[in-house]
PyMOL Python script that loads the backbone (N, CA, C, O; Angstrom):
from pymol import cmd

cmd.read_pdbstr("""\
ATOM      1  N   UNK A   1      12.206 143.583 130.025  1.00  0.00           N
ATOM      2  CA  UNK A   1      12.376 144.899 129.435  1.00  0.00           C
ATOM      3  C   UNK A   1      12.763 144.726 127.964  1.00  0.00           C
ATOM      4  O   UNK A   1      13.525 143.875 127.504  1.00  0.00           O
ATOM      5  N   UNK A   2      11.979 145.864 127.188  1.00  0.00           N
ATOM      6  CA  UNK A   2      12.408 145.149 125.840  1.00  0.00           C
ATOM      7  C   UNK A   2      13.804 146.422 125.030  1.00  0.00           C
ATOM      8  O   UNK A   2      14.362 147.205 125.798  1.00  0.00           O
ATOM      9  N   UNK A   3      14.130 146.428 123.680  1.00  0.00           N
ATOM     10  CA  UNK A   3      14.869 146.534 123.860  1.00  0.00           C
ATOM     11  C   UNK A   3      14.913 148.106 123.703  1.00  0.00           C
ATOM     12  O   UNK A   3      15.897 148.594 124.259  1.00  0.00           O
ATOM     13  N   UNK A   4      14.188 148.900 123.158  1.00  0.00           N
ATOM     14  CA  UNK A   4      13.766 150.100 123.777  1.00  0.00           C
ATOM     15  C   UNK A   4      13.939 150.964 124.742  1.00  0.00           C
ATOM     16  O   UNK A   4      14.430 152.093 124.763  1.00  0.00           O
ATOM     17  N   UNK A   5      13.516 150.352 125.465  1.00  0.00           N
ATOM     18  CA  UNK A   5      13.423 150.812 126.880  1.00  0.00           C
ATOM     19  C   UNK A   5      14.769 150.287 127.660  1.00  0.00           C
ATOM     20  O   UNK A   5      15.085 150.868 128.698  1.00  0.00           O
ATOM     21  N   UNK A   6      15.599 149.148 127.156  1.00  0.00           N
ATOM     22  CA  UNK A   6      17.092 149.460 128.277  1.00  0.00           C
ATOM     23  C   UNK A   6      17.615 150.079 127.522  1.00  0.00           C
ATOM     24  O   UNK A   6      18.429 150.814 128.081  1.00  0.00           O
ATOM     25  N   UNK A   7      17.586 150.247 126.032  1.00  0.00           N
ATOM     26  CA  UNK A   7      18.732 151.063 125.095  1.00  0.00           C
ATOM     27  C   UNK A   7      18.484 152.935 126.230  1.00  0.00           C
ATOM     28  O   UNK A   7      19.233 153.711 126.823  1.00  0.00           O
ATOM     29  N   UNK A   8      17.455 152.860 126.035  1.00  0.00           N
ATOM     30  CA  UNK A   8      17.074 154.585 126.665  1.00  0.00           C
ATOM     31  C   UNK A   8      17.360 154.600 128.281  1.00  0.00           C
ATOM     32  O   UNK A   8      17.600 155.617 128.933  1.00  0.00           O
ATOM     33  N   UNK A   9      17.284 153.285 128.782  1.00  0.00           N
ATOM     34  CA  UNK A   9      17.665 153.217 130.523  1.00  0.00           C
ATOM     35  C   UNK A   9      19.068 153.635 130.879  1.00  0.00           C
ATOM     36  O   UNK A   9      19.420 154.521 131.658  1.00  0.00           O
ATOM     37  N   UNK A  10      19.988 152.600 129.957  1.00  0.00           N
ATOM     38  CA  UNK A  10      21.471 152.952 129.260  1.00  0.00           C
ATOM     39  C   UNK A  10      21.671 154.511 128.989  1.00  0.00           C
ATOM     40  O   UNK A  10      22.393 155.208 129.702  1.00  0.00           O
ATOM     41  N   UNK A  11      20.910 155.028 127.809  1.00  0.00           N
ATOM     42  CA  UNK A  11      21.329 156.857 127.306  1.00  0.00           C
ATOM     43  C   UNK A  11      21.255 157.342 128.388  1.00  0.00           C
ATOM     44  O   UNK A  11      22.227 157.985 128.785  1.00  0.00           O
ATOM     45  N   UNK A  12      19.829 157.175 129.418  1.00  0.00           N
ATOM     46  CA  UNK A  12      19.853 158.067 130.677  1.00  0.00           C
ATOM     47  C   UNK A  12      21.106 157.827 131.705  1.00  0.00           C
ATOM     48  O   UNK A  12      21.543 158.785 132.342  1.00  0.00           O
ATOM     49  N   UNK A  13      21.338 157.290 131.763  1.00  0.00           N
ATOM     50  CA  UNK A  13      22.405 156.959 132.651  1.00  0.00           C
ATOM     51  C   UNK A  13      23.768 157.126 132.480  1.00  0.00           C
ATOM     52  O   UNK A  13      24.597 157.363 133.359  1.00  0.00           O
ATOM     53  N   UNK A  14      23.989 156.953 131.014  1.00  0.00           N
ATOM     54  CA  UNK A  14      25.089 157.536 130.754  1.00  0.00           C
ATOM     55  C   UNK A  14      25.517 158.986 130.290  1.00  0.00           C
ATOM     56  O   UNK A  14      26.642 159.463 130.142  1.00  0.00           O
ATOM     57  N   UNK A  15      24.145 159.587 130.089  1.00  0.00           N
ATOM     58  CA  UNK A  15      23.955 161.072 130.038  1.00  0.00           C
ATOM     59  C   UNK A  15      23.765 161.621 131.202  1.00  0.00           C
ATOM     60  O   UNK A  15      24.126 162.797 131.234  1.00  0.00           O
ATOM     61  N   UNK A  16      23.246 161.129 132.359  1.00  0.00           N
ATOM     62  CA  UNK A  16      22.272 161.864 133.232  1.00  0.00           C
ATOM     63  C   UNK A  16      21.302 162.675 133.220  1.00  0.00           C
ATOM     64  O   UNK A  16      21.071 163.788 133.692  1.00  0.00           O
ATOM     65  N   UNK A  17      20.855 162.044 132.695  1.00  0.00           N
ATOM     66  CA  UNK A  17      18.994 162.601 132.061  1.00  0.00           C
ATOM     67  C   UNK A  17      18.162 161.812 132.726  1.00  0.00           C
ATOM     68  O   UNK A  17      18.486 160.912 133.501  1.00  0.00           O
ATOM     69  N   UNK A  18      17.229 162.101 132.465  1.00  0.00           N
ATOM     70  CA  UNK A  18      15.601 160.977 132.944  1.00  0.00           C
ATOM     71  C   UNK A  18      15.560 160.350 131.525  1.00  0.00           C
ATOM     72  O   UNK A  18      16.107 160.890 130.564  1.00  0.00           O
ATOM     73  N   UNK A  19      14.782 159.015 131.440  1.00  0.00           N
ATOM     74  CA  UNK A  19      14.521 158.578 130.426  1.00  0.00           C
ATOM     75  C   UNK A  19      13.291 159.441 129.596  1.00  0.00           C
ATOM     76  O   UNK A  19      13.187 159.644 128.387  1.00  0.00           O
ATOM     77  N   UNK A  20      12.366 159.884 130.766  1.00  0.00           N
ATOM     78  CA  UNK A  20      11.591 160.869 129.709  1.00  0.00           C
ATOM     79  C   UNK A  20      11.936 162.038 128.947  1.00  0.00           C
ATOM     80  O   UNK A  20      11.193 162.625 128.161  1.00  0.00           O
ATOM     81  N   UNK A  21      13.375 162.390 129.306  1.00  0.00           N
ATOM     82  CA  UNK A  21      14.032 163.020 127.998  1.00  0.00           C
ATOM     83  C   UNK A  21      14.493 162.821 127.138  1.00  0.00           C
ATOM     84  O   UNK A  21      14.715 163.683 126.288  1.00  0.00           O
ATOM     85  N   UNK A  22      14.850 161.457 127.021  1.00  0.00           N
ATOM     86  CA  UNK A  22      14.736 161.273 125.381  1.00  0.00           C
ATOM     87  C   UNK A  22      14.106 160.270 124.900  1.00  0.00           C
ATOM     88  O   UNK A  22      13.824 159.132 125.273  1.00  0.00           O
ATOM     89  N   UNK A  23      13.799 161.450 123.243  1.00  0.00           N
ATOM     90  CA  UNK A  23      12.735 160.907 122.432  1.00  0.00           C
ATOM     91  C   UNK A  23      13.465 159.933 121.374  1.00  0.00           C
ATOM     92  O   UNK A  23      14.678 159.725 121.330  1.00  0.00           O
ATOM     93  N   UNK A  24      12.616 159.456 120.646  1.00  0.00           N
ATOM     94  CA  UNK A  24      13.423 158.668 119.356  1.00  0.00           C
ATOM     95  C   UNK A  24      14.176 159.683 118.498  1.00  0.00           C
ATOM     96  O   UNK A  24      14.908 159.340 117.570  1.00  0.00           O
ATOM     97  N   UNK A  25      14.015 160.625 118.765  1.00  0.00           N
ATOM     98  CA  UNK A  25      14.759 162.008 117.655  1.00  0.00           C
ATOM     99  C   UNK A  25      16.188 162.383 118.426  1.00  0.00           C
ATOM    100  O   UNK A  25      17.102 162.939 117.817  1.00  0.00           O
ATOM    101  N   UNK A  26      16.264 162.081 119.587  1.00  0.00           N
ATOM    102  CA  UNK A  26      17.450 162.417 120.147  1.00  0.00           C
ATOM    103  C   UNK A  26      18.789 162.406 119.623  1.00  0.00           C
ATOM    104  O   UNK A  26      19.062 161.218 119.791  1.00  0.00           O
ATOM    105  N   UNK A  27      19.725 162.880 119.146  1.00  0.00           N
ATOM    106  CA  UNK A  27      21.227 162.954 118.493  1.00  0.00           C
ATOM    107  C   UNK A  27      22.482 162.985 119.423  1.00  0.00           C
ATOM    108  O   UNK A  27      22.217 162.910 120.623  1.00  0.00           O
ATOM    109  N   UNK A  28      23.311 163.046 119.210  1.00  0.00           N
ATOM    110  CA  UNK A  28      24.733 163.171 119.737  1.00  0.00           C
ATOM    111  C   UNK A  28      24.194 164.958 119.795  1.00  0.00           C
ATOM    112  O   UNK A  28      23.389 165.465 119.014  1.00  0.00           O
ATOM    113  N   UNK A  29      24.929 165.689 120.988  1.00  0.00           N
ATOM    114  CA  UNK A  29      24.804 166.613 121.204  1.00  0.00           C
ATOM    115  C   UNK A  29      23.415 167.303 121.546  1.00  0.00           C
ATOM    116  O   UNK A  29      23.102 168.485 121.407  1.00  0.00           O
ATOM    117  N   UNK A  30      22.744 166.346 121.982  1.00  0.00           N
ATOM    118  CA  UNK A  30      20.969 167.103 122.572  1.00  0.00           C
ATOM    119  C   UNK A  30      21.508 166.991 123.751  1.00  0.00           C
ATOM    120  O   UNK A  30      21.250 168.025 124.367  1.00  0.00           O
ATOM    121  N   UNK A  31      22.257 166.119 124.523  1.00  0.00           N
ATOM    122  CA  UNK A  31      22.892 166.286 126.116  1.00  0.00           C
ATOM    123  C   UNK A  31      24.421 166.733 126.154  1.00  0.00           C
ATOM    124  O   UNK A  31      25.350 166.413 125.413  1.00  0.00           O
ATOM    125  N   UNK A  32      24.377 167.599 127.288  1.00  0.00           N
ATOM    126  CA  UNK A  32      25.823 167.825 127.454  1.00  0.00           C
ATOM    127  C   UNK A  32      26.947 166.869 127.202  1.00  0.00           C
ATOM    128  O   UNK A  32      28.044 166.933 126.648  1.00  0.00           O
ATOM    129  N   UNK A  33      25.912 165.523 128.124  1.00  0.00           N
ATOM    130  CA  UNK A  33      27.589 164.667 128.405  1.00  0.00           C
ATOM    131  C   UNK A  33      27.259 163.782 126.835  1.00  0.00           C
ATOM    132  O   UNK A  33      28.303 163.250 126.458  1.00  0.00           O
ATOM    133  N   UNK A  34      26.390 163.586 126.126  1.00  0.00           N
ATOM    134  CA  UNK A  34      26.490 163.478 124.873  1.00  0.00           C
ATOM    135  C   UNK A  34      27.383 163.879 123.748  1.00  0.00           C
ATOM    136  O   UNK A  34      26.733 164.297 122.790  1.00  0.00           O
ATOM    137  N   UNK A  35      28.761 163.880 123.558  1.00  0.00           N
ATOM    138  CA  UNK A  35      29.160 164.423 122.868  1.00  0.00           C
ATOM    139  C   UNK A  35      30.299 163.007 121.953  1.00  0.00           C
ATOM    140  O   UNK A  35      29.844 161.868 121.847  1.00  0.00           O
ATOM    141  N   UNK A  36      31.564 163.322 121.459  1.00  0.00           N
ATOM    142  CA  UNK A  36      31.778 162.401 120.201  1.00  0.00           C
ATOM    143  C   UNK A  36      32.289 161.102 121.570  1.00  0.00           C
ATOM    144  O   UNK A  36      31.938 159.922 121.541  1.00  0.00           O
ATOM    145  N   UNK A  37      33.238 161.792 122.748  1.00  0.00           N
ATOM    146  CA  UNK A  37      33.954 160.625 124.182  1.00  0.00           C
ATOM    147  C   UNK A  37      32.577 159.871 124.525  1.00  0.00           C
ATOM    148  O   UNK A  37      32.651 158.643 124.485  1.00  0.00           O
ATOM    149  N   UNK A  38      30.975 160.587 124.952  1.00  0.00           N
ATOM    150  CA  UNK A  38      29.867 159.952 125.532  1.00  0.00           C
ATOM    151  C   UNK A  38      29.450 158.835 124.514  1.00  0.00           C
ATOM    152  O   UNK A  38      29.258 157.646 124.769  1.00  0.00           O
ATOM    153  N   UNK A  39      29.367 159.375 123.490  1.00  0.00           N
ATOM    154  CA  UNK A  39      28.971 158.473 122.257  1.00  0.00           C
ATOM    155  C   UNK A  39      29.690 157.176 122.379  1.00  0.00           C
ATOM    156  O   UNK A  39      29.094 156.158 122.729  1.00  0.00           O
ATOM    157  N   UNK A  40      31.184 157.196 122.049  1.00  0.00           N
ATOM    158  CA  UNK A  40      31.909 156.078 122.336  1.00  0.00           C
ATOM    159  C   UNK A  40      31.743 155.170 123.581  1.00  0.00           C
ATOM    160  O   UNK A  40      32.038 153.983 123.715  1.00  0.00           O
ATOM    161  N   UNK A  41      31.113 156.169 124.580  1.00  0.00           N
ATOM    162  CA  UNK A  41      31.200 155.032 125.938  1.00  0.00           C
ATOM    163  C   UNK A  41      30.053 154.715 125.940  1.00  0.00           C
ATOM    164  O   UNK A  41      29.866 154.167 127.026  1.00  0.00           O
ATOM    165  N   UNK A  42      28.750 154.726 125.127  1.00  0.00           N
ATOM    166  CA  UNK A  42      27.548 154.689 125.321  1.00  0.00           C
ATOM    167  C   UNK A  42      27.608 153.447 124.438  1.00  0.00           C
ATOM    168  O   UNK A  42      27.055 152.441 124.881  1.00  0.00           O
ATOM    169  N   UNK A  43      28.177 153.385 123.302  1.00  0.00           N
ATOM    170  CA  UNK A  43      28.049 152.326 122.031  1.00  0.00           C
ATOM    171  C   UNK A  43      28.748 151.230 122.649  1.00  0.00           C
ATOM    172  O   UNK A  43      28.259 150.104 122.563  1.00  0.00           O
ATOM    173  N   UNK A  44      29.933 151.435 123.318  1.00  0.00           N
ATOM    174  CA  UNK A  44      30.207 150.170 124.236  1.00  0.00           C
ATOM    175  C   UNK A  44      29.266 149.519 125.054  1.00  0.00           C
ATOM    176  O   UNK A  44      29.244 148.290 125.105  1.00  0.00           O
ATOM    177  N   UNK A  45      28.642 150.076 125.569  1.00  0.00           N
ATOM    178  CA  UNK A  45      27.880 149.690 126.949  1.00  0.00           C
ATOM    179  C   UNK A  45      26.920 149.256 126.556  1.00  0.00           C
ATOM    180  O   UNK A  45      26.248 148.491 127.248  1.00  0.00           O
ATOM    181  N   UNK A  46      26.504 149.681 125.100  1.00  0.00           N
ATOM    182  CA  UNK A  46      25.344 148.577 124.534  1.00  0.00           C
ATOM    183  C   UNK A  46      25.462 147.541 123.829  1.00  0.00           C
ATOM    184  O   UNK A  46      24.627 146.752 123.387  1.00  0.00           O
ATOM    185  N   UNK A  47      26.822 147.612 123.737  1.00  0.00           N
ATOM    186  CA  UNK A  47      27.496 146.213 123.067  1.00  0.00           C
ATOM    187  C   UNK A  47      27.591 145.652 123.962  1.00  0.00           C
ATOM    188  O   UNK A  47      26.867 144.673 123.777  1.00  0.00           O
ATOM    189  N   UNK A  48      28.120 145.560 125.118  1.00  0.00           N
ATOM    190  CA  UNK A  48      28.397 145.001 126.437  1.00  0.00           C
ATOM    191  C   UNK A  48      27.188 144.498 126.809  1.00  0.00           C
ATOM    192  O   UNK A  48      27.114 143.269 126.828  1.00  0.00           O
ATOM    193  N   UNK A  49      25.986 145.277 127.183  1.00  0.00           N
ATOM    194  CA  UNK A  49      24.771 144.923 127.682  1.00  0.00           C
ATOM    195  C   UNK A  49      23.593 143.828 126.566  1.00  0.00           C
ATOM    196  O   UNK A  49      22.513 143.345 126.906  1.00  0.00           O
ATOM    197  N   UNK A  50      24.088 143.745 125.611  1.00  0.00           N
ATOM    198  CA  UNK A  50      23.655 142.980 124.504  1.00  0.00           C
ATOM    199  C   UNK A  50      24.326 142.339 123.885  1.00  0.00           C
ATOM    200  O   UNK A  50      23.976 142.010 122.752  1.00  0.00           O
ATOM    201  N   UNK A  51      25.411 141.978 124.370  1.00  0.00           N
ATOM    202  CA  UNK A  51      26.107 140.810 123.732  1.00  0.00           C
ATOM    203  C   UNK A  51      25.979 140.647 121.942  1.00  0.00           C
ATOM    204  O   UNK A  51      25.572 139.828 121.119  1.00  0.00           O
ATOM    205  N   UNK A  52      26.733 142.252 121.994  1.00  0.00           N
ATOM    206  CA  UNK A  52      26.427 142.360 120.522  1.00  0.00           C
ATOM    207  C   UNK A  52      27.763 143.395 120.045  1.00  0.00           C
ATOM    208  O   UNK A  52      28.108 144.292 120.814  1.00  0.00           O
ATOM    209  N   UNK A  53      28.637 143.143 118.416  1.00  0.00           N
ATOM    210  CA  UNK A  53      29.601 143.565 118.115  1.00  0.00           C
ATOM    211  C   UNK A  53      28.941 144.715 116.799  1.00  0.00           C
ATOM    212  O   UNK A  53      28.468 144.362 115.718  1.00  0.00           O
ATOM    213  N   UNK A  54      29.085 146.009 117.266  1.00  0.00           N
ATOM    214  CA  UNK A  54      28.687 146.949 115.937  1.00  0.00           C
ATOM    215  C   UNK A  54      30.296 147.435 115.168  1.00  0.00           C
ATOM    216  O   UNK A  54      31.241 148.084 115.616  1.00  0.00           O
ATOM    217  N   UNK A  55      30.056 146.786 113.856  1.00  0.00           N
ATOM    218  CA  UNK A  55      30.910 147.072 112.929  1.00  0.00           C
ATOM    219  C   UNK A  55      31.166 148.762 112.612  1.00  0.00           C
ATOM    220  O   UNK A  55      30.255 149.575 112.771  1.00  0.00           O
ATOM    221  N   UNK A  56      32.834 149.237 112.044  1.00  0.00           N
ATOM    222  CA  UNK A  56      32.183 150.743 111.941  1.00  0.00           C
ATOM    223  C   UNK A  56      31.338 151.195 111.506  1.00  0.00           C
ATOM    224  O   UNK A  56      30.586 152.099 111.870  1.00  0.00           O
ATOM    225  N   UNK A  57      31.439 150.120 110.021  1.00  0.00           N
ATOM    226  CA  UNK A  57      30.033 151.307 109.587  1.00  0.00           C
ATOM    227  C   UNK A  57      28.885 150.705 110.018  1.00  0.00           C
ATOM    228  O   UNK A  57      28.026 151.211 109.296  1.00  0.00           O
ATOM    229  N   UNK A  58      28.506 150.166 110.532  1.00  0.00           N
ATOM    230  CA  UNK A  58      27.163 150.321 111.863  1.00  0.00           C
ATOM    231  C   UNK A  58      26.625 151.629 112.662  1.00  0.00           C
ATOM    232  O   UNK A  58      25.578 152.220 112.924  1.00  0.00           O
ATOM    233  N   UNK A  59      28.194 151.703 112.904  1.00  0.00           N
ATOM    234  CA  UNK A  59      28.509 153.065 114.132  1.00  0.00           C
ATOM    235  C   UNK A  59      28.045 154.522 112.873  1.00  0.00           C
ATOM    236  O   UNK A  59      27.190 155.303 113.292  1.00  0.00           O
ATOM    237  N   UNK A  60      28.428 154.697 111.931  1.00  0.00           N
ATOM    238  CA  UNK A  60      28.641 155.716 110.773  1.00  0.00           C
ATOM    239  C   UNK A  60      27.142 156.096 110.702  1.00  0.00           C
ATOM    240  O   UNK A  60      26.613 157.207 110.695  1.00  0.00           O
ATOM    241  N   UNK A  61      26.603 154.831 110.648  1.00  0.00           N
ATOM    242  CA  UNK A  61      25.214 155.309 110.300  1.00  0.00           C
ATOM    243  C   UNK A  61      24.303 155.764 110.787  1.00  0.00           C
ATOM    244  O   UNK A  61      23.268 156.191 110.276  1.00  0.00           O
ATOM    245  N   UNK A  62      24.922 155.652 112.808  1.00  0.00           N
ATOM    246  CA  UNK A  62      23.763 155.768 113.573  1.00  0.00           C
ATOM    247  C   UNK A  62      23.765 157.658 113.898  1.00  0.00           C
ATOM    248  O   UNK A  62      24.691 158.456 114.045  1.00  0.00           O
ATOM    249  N   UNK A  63      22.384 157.801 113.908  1.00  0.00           N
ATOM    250  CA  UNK A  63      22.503 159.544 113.877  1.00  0.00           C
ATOM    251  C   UNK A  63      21.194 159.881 115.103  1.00  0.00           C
ATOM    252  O   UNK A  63      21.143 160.931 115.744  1.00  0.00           O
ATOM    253  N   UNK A  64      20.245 158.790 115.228  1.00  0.00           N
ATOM    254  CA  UNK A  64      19.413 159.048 116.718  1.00  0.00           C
ATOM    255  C   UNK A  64      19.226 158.144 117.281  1.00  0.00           C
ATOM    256  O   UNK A  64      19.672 157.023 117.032  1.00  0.00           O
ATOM    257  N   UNK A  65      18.467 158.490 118.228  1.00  0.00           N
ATOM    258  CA  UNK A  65      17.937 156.883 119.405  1.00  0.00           C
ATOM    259  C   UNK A  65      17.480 156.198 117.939  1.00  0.00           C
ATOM    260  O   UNK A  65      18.372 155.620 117.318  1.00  0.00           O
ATOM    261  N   UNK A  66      16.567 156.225 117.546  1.00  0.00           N
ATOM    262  CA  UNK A  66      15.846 155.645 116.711  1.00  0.00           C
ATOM    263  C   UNK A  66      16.689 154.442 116.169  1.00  0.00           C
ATOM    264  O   UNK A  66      16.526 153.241 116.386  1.00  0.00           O
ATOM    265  N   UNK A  67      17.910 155.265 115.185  1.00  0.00           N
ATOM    266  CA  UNK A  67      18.758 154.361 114.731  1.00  0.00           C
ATOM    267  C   UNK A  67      19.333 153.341 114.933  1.00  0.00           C
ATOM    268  O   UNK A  67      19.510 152.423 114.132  1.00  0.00           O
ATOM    269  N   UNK A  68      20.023 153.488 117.137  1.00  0.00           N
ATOM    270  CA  UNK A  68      20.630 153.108 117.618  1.00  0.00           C
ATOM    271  C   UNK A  68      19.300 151.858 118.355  1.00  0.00           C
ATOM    272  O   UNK A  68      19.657 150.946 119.101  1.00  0.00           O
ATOM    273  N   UNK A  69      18.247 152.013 118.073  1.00  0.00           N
ATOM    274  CA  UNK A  69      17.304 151.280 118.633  1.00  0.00           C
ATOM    275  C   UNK A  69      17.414 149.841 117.394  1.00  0.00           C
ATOM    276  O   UNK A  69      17.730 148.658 117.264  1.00  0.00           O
ATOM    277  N   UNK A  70      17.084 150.588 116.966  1.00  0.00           N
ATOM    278  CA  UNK A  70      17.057 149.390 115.348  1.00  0.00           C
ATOM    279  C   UNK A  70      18.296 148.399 115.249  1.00  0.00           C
ATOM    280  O   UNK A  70      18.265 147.170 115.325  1.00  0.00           O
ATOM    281  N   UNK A  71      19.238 149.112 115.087  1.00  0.00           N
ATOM    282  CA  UNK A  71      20.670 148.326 115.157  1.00  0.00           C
ATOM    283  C   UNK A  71      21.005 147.130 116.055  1.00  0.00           C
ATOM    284  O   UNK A  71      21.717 146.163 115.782  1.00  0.00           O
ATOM    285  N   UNK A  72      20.178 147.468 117.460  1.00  0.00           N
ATOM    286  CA  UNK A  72      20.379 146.750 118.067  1.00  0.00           C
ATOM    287  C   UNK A  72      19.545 145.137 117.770  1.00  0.00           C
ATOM    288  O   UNK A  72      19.947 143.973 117.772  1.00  0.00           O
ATOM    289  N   UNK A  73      18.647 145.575 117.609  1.00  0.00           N
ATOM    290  CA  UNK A  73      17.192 144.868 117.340  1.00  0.00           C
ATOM    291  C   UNK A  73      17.918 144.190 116.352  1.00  0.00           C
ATOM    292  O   UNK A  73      18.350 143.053 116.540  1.00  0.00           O
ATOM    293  N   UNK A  74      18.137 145.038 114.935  1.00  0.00           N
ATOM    294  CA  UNK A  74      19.027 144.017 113.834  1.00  0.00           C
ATOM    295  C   UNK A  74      19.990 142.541 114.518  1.00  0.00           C
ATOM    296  O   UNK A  74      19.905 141.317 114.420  1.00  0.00           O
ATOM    297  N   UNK A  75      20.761 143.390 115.122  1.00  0.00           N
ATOM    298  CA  UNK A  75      22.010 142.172 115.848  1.00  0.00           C
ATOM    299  C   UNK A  75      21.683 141.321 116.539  1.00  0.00           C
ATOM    300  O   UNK A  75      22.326 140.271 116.505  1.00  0.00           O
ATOM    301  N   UNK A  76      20.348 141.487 117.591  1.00  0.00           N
ATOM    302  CA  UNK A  76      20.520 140.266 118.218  1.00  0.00           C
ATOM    303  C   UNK A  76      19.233 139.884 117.927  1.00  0.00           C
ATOM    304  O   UNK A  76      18.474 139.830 118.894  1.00  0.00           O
ATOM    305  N   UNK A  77      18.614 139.495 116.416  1.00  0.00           N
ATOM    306  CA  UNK A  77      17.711 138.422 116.401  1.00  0.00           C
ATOM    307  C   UNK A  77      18.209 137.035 115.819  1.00  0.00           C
ATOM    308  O   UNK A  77      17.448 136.068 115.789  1.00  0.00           O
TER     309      UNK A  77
END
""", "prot")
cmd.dss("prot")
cmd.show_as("cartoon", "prot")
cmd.util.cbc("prot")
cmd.orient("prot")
């Protein structure tokens, strides 16, 4: 699985969504349980699941999937 597709396996799951709801445009607040607490437990869990440390301003900058896709990609090549 690449990294795409667990970053969004992860959002669904920690939102309770389907993955076909979200797009790369997705933000903090397009899901209920999305909000500033989901955010925080979501950015863990992809640090956790990727063996990867996001600095704050890492975190500052991220504003959609998109972002949060990239970041990751950045860290662990």
């Amino acid at each position: 699985m690449e990294v795409k597709e667990k970053v969004i396996a992860i959002m669904a799951k920690n939102f309770e969504v389907t993955p076909e709801d979200i797009i790369m445009e997705s933000s903090i607040g397009d899901f209920p349980k999305w909000d500033s607490l989901g955010n925080l437990a979501l950015l863990q869990e992809i640090q956790d699941e990727f063996d990867i440390e996001l600095e704050p301003e890492d975190i500052i900058d991220l504003e959609d999937v998109n972002d949060i896709i990239n970041i990751v990609k950045e860290k662990t090549k």
